[in-house]
Backbone as CSV, one residue per row, in Angstrom:
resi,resn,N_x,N_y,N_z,CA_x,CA_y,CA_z,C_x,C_y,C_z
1,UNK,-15.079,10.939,3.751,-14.965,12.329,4.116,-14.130,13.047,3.062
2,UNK,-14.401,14.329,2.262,-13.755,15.070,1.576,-12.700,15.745,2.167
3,UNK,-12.299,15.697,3.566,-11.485,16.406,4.033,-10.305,15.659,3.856
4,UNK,-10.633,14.173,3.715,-8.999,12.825,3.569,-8.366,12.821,2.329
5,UNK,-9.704,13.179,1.202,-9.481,12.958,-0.196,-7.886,12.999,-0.337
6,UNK,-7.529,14.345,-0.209,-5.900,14.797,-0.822,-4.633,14.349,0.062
7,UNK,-5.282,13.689,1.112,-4.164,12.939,1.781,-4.214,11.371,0.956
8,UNK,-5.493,10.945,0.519,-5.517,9.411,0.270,-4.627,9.700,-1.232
9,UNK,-4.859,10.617,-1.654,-4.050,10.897,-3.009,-2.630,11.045,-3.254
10,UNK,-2.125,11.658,-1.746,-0.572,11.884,-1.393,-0.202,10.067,-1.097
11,UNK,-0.280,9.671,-0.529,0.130,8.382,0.446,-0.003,7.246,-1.107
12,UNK,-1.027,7.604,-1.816,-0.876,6.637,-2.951,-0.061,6.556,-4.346
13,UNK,0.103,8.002,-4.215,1.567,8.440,-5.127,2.991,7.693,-4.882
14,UNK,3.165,8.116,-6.266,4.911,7.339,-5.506,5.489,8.661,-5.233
15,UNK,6.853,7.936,-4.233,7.761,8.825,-4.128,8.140,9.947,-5.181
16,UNK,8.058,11.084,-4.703,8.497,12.274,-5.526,9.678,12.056,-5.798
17,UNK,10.501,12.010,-4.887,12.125,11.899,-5.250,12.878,10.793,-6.171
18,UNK,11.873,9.899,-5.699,12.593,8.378,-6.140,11.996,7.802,-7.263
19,UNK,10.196,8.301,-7.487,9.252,7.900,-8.179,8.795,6.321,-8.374
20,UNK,9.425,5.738,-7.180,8.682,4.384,-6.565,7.556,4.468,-5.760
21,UNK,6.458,3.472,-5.542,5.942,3.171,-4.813,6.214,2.957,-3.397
22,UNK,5.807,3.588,-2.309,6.224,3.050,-1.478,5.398,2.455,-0.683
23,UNK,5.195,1.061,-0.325,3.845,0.368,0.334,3.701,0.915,1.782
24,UNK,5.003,1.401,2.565,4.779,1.972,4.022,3.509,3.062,3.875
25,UNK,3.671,4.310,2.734,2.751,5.449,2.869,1.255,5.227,2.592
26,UNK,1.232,3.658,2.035,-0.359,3.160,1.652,-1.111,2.835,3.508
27,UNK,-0.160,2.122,3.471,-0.427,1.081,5.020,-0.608,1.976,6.100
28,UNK,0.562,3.539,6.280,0.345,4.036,7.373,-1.124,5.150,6.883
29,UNK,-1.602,5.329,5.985,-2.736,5.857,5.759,-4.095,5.463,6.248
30,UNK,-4.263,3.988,5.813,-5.289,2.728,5.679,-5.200,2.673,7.345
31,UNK,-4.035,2.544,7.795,-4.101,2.539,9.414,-4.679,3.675,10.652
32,UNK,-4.770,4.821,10.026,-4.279,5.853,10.619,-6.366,6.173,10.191
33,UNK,-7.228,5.710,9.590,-8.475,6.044,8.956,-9.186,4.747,8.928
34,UNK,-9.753,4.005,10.306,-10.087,2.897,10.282,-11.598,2.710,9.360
35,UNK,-12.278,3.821,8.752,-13.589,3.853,8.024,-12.983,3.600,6.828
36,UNK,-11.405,3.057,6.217,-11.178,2.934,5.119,-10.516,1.379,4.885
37,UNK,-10.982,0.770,6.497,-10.587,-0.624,5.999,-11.217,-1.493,4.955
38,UNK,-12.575,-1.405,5.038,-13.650,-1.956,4.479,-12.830,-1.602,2.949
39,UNK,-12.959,-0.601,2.237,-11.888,-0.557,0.955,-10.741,-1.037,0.465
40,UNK,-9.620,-0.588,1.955,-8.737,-2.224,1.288,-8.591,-3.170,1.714
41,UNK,-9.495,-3.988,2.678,-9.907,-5.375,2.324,-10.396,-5.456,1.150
42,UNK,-11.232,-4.998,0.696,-11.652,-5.401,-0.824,-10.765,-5.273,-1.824
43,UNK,-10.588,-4.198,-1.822,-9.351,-4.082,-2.865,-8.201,-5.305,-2.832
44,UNK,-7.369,-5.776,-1.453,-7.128,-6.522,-1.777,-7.572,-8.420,-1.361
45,UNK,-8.592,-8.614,-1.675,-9.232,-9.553,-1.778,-9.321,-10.321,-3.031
46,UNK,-10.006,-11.697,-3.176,-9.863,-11.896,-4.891,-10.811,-10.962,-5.401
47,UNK,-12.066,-10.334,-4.762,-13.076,-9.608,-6.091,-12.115,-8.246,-6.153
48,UNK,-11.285,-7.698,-5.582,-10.487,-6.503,-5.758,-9.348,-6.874,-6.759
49,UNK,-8.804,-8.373,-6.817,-7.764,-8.213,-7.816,-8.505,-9.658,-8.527
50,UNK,-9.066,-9.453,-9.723,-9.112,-10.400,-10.426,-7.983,-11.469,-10.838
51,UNK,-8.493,-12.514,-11.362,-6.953,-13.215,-12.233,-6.332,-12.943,-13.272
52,UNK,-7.588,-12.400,-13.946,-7.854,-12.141,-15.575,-8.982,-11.225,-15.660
53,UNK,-8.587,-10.934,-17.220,-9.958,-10.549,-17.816,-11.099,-11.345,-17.904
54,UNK,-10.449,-12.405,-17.721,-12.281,-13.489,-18.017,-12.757,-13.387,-16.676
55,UNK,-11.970,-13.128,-15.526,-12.651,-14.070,-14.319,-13.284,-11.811,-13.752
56,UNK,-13.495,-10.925,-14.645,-13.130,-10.117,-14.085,-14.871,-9.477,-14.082
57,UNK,-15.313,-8.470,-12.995,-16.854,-8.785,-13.463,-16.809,-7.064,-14.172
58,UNK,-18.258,-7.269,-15.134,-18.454,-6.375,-15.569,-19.332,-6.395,-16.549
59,UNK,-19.919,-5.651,-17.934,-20.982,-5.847,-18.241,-20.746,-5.304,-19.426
60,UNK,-21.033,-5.946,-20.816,-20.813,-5.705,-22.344,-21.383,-4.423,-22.985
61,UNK,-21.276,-2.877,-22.733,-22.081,-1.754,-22.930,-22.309,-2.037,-24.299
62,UNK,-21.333,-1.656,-25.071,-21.459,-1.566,-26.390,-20.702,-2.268,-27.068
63,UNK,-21.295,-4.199,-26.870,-20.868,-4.882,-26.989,-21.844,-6.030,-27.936
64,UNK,-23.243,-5.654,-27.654,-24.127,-6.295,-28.495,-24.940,-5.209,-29.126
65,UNK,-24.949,-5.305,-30.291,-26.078,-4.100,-31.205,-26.893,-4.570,-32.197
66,UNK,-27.856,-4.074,-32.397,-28.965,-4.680,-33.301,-29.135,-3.906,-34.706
C-alpha cells in the first residue's frame, strides 16, 4: 500500500537525535502491518542475507562481451 510507504521509511531510519539504529522502530512497524511479514521473513532468512559475494544470487550484465 502507498499509504505505509513514508511510515516504512520513518521506522527504518535511525534515530534523528542519536543517529543509531533502533531495532524496536523496525519490529514495532513489521508488527503493527501483518501483509509485511512475508518481507521480513525473507529479508531475514539466509536468501535475504547472503554469506558472501559468492554465495550471493544474481546475474553477470556486463560481464561477458563479444
Amino acid at each position: 500500500d502507498g499509504m505505509k510507504f513514508p511510515d516504512m521509511v520513518h521506522a527504518l531510519k535511525p534515530n534523528p537525535k542519536s543517529h543509531i539504529q533502533e531495532d524496536w522502530r523496525i519490529l514495532d512497524f513489521f508488527s503493527h502491518h501483518p501483509e509485511s511479514l512475508h518481507m521480513f521473513t525473507f529479508l531475514f532468512d539466509d536468501l535475504g542475507i547472503p554469506l558472501n559475494y559468492r554465495h550471493m544470487d544474481g546475474s553477470g550484465v556486463h560481464t561477458f562481451t563479444l
